[in-house]
C-alpha positions in Angstrom: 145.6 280.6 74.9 147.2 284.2 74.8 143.5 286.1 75.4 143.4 283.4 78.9 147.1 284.1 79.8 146.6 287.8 79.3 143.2 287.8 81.3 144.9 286.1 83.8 148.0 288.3 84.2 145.5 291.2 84.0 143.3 289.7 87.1 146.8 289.0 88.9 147.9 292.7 88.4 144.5 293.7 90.0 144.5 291.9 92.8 147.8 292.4 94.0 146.6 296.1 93.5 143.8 295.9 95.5 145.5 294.1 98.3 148.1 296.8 98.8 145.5 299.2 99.4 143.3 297.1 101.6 146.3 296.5 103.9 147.3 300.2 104.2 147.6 301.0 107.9 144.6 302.8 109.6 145.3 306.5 110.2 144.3 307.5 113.9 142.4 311.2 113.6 143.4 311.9 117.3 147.1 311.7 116.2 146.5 314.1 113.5 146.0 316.8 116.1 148.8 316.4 118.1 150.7 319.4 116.3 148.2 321.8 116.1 148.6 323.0 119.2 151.5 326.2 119.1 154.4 326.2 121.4 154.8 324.5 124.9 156.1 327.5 127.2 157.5 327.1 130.7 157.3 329.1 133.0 157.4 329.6 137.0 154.5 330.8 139.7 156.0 332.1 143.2 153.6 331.9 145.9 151.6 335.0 147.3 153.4 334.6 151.1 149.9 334.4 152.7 148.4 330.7 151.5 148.8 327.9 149.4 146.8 328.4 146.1 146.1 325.4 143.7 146.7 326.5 140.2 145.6 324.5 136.9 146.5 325.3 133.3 144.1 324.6 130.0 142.2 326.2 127.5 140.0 327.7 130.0 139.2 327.3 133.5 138.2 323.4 134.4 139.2 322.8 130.6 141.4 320.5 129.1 145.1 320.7 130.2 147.2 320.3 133.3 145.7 320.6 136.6 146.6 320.8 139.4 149.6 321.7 141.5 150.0 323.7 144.9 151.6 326.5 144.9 153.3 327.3 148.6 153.4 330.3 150.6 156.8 331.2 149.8 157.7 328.7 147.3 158.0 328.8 142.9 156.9 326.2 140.8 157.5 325.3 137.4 154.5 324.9 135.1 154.2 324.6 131.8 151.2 325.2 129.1 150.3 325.8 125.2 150.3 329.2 124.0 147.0 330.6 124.3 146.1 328.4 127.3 145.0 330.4 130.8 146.7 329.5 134.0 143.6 329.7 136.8 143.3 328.8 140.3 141.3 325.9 140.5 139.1 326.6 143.6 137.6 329.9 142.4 138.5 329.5 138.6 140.0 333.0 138.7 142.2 333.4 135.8 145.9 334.6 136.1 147.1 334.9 133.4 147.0 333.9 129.2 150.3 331.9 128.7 152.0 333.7 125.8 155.3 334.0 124.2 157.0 336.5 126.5 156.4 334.6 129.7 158.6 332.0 128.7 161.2 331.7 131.4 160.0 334.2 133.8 158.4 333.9 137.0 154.7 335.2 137.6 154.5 337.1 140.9 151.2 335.6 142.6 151.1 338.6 145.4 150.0 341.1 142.8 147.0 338.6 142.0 145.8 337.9 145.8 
């Protein structure tokens, strides 16, 4: 009678261990990259005073990221992108600029580009 009650506790004990485990949650492996991209910066783009230009940011031109906005003769945006993504003009994939560290906060001057 003890070896059956002692089986049976031990068979208990095992599957109450292996039903914790089999209802663990499922781990998404997109969610697991959400922080390895550094530092969101913001920044502004004031137009070049001579046409509107439509300006995308991403890890390269046409990549993955934020497209697009207008950017008015006269007027300044507010954009905002991942260090070591570009900031591009979307019709002829010119690059402005890298974002980096330093142009958080300031305003990129789109006349000394056009």
């Amino acid at each position: 009678m003890k070896k059956s009650t002692g089986f049976l506790s031990l068979l208990v004990f095992i599957g109450i261990t292996t039903m914790s485990f089999v209802n663990l949650p499922k781990i998404n492996p997109h969610l697991c990259l959400k922080n390895t991209k550094s530092e969101l910066i913001s920044f502004n783009v004031k137009g070049n005073g001579k046409y509107y230009v439509e300006l995308g940011v991403a890890d390269k031109p046409g990549g993955i990221g934020s497209c697009c906005r207008q950017v008015g003769l006269n007027s300044t945006v507010g954009f905002q992108g991942h260090v070591g993504d570009v900031l591009y003009d979307t019709q002829t994939r010119k690059i402005i600029t890298k974002i980096y560290l330093e142009i958080k906060g300031t305003t990129i001057d789109l006349k000394e580009y056009y």
